[in-house]
C-alpha positions as CSV (number, residue, x, y, z in Angstrom):
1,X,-32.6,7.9,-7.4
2,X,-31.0,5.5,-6.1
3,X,-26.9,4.5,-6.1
4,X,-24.3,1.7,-6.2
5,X,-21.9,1.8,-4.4
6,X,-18.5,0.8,-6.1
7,X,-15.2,0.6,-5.9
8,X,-12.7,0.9,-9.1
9,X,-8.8,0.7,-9.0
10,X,-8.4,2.8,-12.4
11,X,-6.0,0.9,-13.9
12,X,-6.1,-1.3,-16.6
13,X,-9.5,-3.1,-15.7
14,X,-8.2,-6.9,-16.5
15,X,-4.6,-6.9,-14.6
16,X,-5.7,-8.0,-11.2
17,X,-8.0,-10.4,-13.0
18,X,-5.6,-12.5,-15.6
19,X,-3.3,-14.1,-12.6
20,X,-4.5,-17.4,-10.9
21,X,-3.5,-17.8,-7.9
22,X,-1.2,-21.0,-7.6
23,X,-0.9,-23.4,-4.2
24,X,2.8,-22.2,-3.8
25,X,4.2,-20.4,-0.6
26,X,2.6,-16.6,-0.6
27,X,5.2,-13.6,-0.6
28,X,3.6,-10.5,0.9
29,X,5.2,-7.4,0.8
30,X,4.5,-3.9,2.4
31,X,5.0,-1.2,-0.4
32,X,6.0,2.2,1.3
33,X,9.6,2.5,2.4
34,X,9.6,-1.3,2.0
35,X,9.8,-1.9,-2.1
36,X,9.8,1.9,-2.5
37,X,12.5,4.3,-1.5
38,X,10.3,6.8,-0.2
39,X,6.2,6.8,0.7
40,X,4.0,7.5,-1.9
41,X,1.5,8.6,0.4
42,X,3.6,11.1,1.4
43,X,5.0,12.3,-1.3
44,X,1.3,12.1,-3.4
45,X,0.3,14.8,-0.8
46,X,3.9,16.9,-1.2
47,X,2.7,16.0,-5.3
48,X,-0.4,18.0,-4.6
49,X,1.1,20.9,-3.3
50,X,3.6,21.4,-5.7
51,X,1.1,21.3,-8.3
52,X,-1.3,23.5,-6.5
53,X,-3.9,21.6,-6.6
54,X,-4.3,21.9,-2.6
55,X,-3.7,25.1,-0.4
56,X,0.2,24.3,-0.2
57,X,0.9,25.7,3.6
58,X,-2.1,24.2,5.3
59,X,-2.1,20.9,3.3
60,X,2.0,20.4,3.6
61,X,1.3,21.1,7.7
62,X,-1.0,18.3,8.2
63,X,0.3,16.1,5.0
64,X,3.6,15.8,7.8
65,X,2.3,15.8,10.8
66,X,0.2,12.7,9.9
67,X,3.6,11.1,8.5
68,X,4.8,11.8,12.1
69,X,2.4,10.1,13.7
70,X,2.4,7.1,11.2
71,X,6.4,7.1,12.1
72,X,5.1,7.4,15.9
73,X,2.3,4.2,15.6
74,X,-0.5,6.8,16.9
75,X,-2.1,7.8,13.2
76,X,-5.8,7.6,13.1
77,X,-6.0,5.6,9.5
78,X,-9.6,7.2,9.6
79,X,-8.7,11.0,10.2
80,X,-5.7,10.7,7.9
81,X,-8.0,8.6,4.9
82,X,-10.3,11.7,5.2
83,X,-7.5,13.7,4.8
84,X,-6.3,12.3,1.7
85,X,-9.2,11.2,0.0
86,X,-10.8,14.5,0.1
87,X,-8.5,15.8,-2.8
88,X,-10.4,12.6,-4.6
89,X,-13.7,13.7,-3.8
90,X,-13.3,17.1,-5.1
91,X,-11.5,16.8,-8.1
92,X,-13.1,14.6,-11.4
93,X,-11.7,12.0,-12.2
94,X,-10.0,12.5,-15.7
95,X,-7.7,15.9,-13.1
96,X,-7.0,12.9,-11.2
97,X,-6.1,10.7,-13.8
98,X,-3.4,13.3,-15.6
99,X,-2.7,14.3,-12.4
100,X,-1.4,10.6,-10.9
101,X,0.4,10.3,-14.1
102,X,2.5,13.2,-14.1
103,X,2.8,12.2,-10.0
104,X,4.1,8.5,-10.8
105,X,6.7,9.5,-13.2
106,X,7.8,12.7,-11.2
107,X,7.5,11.0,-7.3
108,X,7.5,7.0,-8.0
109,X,9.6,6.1,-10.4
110,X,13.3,8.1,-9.1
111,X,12.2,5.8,-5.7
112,X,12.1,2.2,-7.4
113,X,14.7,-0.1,-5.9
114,X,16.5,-2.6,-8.6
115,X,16.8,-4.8,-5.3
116,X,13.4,-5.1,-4.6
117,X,12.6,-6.0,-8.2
118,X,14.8,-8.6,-7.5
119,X,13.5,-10.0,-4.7
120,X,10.5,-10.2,-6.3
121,X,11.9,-11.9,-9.6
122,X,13.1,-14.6,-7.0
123,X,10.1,-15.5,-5.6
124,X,8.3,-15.1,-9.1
125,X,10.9,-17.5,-10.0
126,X,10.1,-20.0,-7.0
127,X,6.4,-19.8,-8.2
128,X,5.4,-18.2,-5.2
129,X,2.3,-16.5,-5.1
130,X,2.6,-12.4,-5.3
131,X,1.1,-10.0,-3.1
132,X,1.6,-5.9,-1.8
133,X,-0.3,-5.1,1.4
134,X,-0.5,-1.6,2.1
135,X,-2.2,0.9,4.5
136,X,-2.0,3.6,1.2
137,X,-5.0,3.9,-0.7
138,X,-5.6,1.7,-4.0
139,X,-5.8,4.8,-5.9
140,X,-2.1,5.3,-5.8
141,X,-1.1,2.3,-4.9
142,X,-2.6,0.1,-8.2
143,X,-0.6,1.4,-10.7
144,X,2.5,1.4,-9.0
145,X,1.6,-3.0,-8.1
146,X,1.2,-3.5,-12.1
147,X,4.6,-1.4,-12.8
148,X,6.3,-4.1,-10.4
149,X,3.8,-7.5,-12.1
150,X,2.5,-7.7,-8.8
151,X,-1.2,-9.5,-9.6
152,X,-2.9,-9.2,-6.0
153,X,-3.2,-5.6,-3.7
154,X,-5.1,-4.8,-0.4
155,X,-5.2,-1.1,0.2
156,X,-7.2,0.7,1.7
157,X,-10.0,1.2,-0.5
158,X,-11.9,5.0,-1.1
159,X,-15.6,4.9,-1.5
160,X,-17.0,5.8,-4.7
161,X,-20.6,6.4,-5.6
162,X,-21.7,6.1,-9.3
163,X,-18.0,6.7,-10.1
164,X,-17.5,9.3,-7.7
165,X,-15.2,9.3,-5.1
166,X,-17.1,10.6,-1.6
167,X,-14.2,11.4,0.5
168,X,-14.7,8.0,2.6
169,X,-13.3,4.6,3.9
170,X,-14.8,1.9,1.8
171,X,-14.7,-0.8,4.1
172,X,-11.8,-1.7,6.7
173,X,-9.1,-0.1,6.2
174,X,-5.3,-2.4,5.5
175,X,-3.4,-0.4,8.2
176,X,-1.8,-2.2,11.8
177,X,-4.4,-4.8,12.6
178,X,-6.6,-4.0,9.9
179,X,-3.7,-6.0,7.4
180,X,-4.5,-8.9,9.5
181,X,-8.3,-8.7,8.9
182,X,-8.4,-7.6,5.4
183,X,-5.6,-10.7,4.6
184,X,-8.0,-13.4,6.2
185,X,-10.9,-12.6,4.0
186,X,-8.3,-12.2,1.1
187,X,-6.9,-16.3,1.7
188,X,-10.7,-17.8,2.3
189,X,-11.8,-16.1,-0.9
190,X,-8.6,-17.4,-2.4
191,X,-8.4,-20.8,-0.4
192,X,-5.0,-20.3,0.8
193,X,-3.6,-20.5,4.0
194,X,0.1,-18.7,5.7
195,X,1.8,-22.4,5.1
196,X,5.2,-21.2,4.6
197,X,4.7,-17.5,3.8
198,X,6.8,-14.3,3.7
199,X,6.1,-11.0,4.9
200,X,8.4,-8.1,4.0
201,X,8.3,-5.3,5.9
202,X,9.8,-1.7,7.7
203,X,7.4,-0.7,9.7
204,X,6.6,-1.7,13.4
205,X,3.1,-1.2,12.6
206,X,3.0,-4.0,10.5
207,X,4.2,-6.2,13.7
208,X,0.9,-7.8,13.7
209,X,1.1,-9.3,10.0
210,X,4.9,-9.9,10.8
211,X,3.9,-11.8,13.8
212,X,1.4,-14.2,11.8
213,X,3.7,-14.9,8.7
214,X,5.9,-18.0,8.8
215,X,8.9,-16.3,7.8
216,X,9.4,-12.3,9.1
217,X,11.4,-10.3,7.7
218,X,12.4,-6.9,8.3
219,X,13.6,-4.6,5.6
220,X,15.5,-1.4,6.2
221,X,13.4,-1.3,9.8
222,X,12.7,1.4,11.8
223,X,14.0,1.4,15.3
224,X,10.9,-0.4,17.1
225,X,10.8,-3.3,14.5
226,X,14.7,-3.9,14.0
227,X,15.2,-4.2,18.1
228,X,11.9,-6.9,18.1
229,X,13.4,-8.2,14.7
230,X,16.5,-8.7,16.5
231,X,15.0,-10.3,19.5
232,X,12.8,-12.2,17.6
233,X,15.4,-13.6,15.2
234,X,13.7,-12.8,12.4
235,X,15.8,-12.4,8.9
236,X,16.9,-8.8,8.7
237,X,17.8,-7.1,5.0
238,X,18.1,-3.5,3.4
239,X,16.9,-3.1,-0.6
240,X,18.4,0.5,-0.9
């Protein structure tokens, strides 16, 4: 027999679909730790283990020590997208619906910032073009971009095969460099360019996207991007 191979957010199907994208400036923003209080990667896996829906010991183990190493810069986006997505793969997808439900109002909601939906309203306001760049998986990440009326997300992106989830990287993964390449293909399909654009960010591994944008900016950093944000001059601002 022979598959498709598909992709699905599972969110509401037209949301991402109803927004044209206008010829103003383009706001990008990272979402973990950036517009959230908190990583909802992280705390997705910390989710699992409450619910016992994963062995809690061994799962919490490795759920941190790959939050380490994404704190450290040396995370494998590969080994830790296995990691994560295997809970997808063996789970169906109506668990995994009540399940990121019960996760977004228990783990994502207490760590929205009234700031950031400010910052958004403002360049809403300005007509600038809205978009969330994130190294988490669209899975989690989909629902909480509508909940802020952001129309456009690159996440990494788990591989489904007639609409099941396999446990695997569809594609190249939005993390460090791959922002960079998955943002290219996303302004020729959408025939913009970086003229005047914004990147909001915490993380140093975002430095290459940071580096690209016309106007920087750090959000509550970590040390290695507020001493280059400092260096660099870039604009420097905390949402919490």
């Amino acid at each position: 027999m022979q598959t498709n191979l598909i992709t699905i957010p599972l969110i509401t199907p037209s949301f991402f679909d109803i927004y044209e994208v206008n010829n103003m400036a383009l706001a990008i923003f990272d979402l973990d730790n950036t517009l959230l209080g908190g990583d909802s990667d992280y705390l997705w896996g910390e989710f699992l283990v409450e619910k016992n829906i994963v062995d809690a010991k061994s799962y919490q183990r490795t759920n941190q020590d790959f939050y380490d190493q994404y704190l450290a810069g040396t995370m494998d986006i590969f080994e830790f997208s296995a990691f994560q997505f295997k809970p997808l793969a063996d789970n169906t997808i109506n668990d995994l619906m009540q399940w990121r439900k019960q996760y977004l109002a228990e783990k994502i909601d207490p760590i929205m910032l009234p700031a950031a939906r400010e910052l958004i309203a403002k360049h809403r306001q300005q007509g600038d073009t809205l978009l969330i760049i994130t190294a988490t998986n669209q899975f989690i990440t989909a629902p909480i971009a509508e909940s802020l009326d952001i129309p456009h997300l690159i996440a990494t992106e788990a591989e489904m095969i007639d609409g099941v989830y396999t446990g695997k990287v569809a594609g190249t993964p939005s993390y460090q460099q791959g922002k960079v390449i998955r943002l290219e293909k996303w302004l020729k399909e959408h025939k913009l360019t970086l003229e005047g654009s914004y990147f909001y960010s915490d993380s140093h591994n975002d430095l290459p996207l940071l580096q690209l944008v016309e106007h920087p900016v750090a959000v509550d950093a970590d040390p290695k991007l507020q001493a280059v944000a400092e260096q660099q001059g870039w604009k420097i601002i905390s949402l919490r």
